[in-house]
C-alpha positions, 0 to 999 in steps of 0.5 A: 629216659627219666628226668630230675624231679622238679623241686623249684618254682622256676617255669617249665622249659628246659632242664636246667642243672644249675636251676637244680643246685640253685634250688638245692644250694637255698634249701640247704641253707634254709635247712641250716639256718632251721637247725644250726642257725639258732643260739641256746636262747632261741625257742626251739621250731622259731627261724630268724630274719635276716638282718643287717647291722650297721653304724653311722656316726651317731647311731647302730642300726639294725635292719631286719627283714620280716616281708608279711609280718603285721606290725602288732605280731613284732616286739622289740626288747632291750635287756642289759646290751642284748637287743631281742627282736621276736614275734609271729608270722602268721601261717595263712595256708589254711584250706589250701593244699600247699604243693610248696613251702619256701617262705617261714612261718610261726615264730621268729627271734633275732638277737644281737649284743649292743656295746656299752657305748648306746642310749638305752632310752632314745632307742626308736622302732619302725616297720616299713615295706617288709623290713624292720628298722631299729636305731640304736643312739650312740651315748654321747660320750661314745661318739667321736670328736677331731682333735684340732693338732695345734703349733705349740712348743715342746 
């Protein structure tokens, strides 16, 4: 009796199935993400972080993950209302014998439309613990304010 190929980091023991679909389900999407996860903007053999965009009252935020990616291999630009986060990821494998590759490497475009609404020129960038983050100040005309309902006649 011949057993399933192992494709997963998962430890020896006992065949699993759904190990295998696990395993196939994130490749698959890796694989997705590859090929059909790119706009026509993105340079061709790049992968894109995932990213959460998120609003408070008063900014956007855009929080993207990019675990291993020194701070000096990450830019951060604005043109017109598209914000464009790009950089590298280092390959560091060389002189080993990869037997596998889950992680992305080389290099990386993530782009999102801004509204109208921003300041352009408060915007502030940080790199933390793996995960970029990007505050995108909403323009003072565009926060909202209560308006107090009074008692008045018609």
């Amino acid at each position: 009796m011949t057993l399933p190929a192992r494709r997963s980091s998962y430890s020896l023991g006992r065949w699993d199935p759904f190990r295998e679909f696990d395993d196939l389900y994130g490749r698959l999407g890796r694989w997705m993400d590859d090929y059909f996860g790119r706009s026509a903007d993105t340079p061709a053999g790049s992968w894109t972080p995932l990213a959460d965009l998120s609003e408070t009252e008063n900014d956007y935020l855009v929080d993207a993950d990019l675990p291993g990616v020194a701070r000096e291999n990450v830019d951060v630009d604005v043109s017109g209302q598209e914000l464009h986060i790009h950089g590298e990821m280092k390959d560091d494998s060389e002189g080993k014998e990869i037997r596998q590759r889950s992680r992305h490497t080389g290099r990386f475009d993530y782009r999102v439309n801004l509204p109208q609404n921003v300041d352009m020129d408060k915007i502030e960038a940080s790199l933390s613990e793996g995960v970029l983050h990007v505050r995108v100040p909403k323009a003072e005309k565009a926060k909202s304010r209560r308006i107090e309902i009074g008692t008045g006649s018609k």
